[in-house]
C-alpha positions in Angstrom: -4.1 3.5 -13.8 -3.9 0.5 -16.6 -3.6 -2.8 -14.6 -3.2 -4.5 -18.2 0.4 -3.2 -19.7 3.3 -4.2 -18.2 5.9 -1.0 -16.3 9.0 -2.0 -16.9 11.1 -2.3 -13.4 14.8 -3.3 -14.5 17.0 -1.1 -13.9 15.9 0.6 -11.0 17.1 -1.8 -8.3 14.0 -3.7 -7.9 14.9 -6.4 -5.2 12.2 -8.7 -7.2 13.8 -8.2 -10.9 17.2 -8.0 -9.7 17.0 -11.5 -8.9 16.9 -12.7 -12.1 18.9 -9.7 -13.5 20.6 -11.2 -17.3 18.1 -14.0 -17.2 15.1 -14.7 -19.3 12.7 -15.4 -16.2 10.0 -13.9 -15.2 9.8 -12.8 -11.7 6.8 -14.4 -10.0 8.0 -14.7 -6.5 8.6 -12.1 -3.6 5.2 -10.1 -2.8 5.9 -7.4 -4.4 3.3 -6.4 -6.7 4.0 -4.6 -10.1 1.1 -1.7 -10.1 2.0 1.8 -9.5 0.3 3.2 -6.7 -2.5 5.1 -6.8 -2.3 8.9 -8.3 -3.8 10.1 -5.1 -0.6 8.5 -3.5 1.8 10.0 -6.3 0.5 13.4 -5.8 1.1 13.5 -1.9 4.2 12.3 -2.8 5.0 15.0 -5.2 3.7 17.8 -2.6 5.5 16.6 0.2 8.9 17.2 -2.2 8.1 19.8 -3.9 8.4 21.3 0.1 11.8 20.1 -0.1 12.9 19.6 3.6 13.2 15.8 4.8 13.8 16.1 8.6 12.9 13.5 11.3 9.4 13.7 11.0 6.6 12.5 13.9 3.7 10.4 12.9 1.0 13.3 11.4 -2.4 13.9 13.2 -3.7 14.1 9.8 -2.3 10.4 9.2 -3.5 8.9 13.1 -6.8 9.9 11.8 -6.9 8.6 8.6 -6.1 5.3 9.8 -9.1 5.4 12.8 -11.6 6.7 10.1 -9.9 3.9 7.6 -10.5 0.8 10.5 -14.3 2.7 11.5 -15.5 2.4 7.9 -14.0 -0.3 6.7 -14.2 -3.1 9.6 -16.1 -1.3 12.2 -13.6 -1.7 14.6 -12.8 1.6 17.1 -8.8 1.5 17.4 -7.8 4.4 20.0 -5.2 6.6 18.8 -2.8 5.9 21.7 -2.6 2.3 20.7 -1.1 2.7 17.2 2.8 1.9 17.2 4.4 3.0 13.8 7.1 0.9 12.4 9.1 0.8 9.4 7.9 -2.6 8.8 5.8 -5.8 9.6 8.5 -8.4 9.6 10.1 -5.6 12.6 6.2 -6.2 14.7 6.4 -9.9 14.6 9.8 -10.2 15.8 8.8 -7.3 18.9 6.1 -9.3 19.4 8.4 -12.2 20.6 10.5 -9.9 22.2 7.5 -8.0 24.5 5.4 -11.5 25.5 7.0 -14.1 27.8 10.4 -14.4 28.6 13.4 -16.0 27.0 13.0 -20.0 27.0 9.1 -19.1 26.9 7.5 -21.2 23.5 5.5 -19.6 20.9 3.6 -21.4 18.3 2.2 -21.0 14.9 1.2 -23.4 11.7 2.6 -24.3 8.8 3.2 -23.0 5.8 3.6 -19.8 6.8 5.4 -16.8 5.8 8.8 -17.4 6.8 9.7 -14.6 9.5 7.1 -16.5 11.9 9.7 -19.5 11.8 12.6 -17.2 12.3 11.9 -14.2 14.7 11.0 -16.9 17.7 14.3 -18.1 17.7 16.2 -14.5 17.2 13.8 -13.3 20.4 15.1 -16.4 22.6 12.4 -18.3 22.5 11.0 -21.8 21.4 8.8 -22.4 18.5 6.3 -25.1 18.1 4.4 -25.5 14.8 1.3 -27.3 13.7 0.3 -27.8 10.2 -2.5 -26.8 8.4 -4.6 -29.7 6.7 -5.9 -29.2 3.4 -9.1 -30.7 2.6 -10.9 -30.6 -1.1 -8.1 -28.0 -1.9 -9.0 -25.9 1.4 -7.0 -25.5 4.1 -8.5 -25.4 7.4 -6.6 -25.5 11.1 -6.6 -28.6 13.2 -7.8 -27.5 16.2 -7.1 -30.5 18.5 -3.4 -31.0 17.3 -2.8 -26.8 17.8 -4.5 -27.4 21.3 -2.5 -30.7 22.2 0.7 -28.6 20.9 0.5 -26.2 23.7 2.7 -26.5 26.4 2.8 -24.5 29.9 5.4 -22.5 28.4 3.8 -21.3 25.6 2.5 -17.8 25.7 2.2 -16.2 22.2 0.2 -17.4 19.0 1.6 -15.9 15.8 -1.7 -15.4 13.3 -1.5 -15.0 9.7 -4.4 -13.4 9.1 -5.7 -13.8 6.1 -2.9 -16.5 5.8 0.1 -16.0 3.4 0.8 -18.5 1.5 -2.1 -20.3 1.7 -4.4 -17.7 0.8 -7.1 -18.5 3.5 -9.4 -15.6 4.7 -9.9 -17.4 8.3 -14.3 -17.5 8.8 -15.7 -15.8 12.2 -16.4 -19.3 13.6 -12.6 -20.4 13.0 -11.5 -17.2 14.3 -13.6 -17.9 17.7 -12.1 -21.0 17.7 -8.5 -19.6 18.0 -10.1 -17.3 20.4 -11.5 -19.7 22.9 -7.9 -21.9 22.9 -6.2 -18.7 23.2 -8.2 -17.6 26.2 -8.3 -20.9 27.7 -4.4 -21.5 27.9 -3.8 -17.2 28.6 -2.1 -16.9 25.4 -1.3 -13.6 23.5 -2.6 -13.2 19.8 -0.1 -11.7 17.6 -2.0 -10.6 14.4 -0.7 -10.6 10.8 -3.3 -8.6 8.7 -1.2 -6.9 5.8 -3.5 -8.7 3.0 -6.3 -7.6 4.9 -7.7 -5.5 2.4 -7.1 -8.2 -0.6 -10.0 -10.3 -0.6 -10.7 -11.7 -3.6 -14.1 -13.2 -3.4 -17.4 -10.8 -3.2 -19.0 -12.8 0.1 -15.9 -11.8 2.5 -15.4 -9.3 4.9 -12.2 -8.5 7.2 -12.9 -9.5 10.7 -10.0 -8.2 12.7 -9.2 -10.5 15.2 -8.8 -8.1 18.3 -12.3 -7.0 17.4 -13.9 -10.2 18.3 -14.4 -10.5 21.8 -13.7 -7.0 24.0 -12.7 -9.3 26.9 -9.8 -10.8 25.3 -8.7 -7.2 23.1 -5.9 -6.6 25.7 -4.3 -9.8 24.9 -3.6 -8.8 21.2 -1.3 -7.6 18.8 -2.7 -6.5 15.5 0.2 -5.5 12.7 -1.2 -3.6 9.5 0.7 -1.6 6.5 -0.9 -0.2 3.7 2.2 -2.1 1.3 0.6 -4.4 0.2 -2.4 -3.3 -0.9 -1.6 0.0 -2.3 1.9 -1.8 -3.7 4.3 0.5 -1.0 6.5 -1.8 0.4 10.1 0.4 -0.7 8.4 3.4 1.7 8.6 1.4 4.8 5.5 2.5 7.0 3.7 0.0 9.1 1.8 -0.1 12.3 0.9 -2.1 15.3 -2.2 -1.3 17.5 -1.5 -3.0 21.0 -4.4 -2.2 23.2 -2.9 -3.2 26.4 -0.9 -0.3 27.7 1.6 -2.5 29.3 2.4 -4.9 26.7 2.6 -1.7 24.7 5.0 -0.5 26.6 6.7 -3.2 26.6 6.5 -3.3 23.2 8.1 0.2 22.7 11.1 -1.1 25.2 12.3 -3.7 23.0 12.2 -1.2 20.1 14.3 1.3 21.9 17.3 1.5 19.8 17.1 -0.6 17.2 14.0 -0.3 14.8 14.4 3.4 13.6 11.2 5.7 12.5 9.1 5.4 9.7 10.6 7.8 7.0 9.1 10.9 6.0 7.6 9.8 2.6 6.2 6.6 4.1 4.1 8.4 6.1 2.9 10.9 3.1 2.2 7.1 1.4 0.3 5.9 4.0 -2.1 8.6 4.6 -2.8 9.3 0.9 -3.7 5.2 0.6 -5.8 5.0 3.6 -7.8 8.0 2.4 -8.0 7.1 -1.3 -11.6 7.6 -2.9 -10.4 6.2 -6.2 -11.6 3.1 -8.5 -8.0 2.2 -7.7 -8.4 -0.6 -5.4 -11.7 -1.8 -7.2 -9.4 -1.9 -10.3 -6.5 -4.2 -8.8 -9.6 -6.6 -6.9 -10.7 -7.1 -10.6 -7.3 -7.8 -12.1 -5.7 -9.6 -9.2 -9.5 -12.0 -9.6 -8.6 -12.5 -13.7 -5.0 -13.6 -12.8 -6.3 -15.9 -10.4 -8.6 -17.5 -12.7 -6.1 -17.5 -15.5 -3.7 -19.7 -12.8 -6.9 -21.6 -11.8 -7.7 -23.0 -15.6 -4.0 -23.3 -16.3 -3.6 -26.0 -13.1 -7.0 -27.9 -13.7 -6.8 -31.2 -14.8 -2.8 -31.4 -14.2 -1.1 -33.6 -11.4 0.0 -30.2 -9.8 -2.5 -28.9 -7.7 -3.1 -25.1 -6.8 -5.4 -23.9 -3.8 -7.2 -21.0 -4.7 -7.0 -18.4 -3.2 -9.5 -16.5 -1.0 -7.6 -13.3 -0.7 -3.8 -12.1 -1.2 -2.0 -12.3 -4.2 0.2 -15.5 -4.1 -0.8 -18.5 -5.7 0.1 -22.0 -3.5 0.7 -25.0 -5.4 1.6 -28.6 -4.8 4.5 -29.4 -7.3 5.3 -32.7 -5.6 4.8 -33.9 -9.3 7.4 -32.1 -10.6 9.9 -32.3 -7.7 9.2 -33.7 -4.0 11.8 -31.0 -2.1 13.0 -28.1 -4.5 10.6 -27.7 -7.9 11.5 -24.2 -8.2 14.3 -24.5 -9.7 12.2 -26.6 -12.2 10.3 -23.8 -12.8 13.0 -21.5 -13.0 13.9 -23.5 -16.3 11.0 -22.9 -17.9 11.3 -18.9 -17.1 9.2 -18.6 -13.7 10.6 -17.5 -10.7 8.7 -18.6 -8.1 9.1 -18.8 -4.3 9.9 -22.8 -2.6 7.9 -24.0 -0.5 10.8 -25.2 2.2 11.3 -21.8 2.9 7.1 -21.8 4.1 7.6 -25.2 5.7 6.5 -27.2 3.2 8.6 -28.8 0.7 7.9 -29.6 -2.7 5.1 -26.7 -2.5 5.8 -23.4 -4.4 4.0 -19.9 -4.1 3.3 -17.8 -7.7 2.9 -14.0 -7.0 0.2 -13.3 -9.2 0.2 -9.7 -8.7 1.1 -8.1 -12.0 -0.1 -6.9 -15.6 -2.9 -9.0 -17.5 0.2 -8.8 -20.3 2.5 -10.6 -18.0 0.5 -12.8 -16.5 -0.8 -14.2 -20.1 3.1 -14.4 -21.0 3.7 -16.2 -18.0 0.7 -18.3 -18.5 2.2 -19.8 -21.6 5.4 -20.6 -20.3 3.9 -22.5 -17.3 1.5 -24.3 -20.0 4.5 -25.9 -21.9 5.9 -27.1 -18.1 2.3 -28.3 -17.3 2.2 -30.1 -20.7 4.2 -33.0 -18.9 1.4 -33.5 -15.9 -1.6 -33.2 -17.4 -4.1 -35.9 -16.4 
């Protein structure tokens, strides 16, 4: 795989080139990443159609085991095989999450920015949410632990994690995670875990610390969701997964799914098994080229009235382009030919997020058009 040339992705209904579809703007905004997938994954792929039948199709053995060897090795966390609950996708675990803790009128709380299904799926599961911001000192954003604690009310019973923390790009430290831990056992809550970037750290010193494998005691209280998308660049296959412990809240869990979320598709599953087993310089590869984009942002926002915080894992960019518009700069960059995400939609205007997750070619071409806008704000 070449992480430096560019794949060309119009015209085949890309949801993140579509949006731009006619116009000459690069698309730097939905986390979608612009690497194909691994040839291990292609070649599972291939097999499983080459077979040619695509009936309903139960999670494989072959796949359960993948992912326990996958959590074993890589976090040295033991997830039992009962508590993995497949799902076509994340987004669908954090709204089931509301859904299986508390009752409706019952308050669940997160911080801001965050990725903007935690604002949403509280409300569409009936119940309240309370947000605290994140405070960003020297360009690092940290949690406030008094103002989360002083949020909490007697009807709040879930805490929503992003874990490391889109957009922000935060890889939360053991002693911040323990933290969260010991307000979260001291008001009963329930710790709903995001960890899709997981597996995208971006600095050599970090290491995934999976927050249902801090304290044994408090494991039944938690909700950890996972998908190999991100990482391996799979989001259009649709597999996901949420290991729930607890085999009520699972359960429960499984109740509110009864219905409505439909089963992971055949080829997700052949995606997912091939990723999580992948032996490949694949992943060193896109660590290596994801850490040159980053860089290339880094250099390009120094010394400019726009400041970006860099990133600790993921592949999204967070800037403060108050400078260049205090609600909606996006659509300044738009007219310079980035697409980027607005930060209102993270709950934080006058912020935008830049997907750096593409070609050393495109990021370099994108770099020069966001020179001539930064041109204006340098200090």
């Amino acid at each position: 795989m070449n992480f430096s040339t560019i794949i060309n992705r119009q015209c085949t209904s890309s949801l993140k080139w579509d949006k731009y579809r006619g116009q000459d703007i690069l698309p730097l905004w939905v986390a979608d990443m612009d690497f194909a997938a691994p040839d291990s994954v292609l070649l599972a792929l291939h097999k499983r159609i080459k077979h040619g039948v695509f009936g309903y199709t139960n999670p494989p053995d072959s796949l359960i085991d993948a992912v326990l060897h996958y959590a074993q090795q890589t976090y040295q966390w033991e997830i039992h095989a009962n508590w993995i609950v497949w799902l076509p996708g994340l987004v669908q675990g954090l709204n089931l999450a509301c859904r299986a803790v508390g009752q409706q009128g019952d308050a669940v709380i997160t911080a801001t920015p965050v990725y903007p299904p935690f604002l949403r799926a509280p409300s569409l599961a009936g119940r309240s949410l309370i947000t605290v911001p994140l405070i960003e000192q020297g360009g690092r954003w940290m949690w406030d632990f008094k103002m989360l604690e002083a949020a909490i009310t007697p009807a709040t019973r879930l805490l929503l994690l992003c874990h490391p923390h889109n957009p922000v790009g935060r890889a939360w430290s053991r002693d911040e995670l323990n933290t969260l831990l010991g307000i979260a056992k001291s008001h009963n809550l329930v710790v709903c875990s995001d960890e899709i970037h997981c597996d995208l750290l971006l600095d050599d010193t970090l290491k995934h610390l999976p927050f249902a494998n801090l304290d044994p005691d408090f494991l039944e209280r938690t909700i950890s969701l996972f998908a190999p998308s991100k990482t391996w660049n799979l989001p259009g296959l649709g597999c996901a997964f949420a290991v729930i412990p607890n085999p009520e809240l699972r359960a429960r869990f499984r109740r509110e799914m009864s219905g409505l979320v439909p089963a992971v598709n055949v080829l997700g599953y052949v995606a997912a098994e091939a990723a999580y087993r992948d032996a490949s310089d694949w992943h060193k590869n896109l660590i290596s080229t994801l850490r040159n984009n980053r860089k290339l942002l880094v250099n390009a926002f120094a010394n400019t009235q726009l400041h970006l915080s860099t990133a600790e894992a993921t592949y999204l960019a967070w800037v403060d382009a108050r400078a260049v518009h205090p609600h909606q700069p996006a659509a300044v960059f738009e007219s310079y030919g980035l697409g980027v995400s607005e930060g209102a939609d993270f709950g934080l205007p006058g912020w935008i997020r830049i997907n750096f997750g593409c070609s050393s070619a495109l990021m370099q071409e994108a770099i020069g058009r966001l020179n001539i806008l930064l041109d204006q704000y340098r200090l």
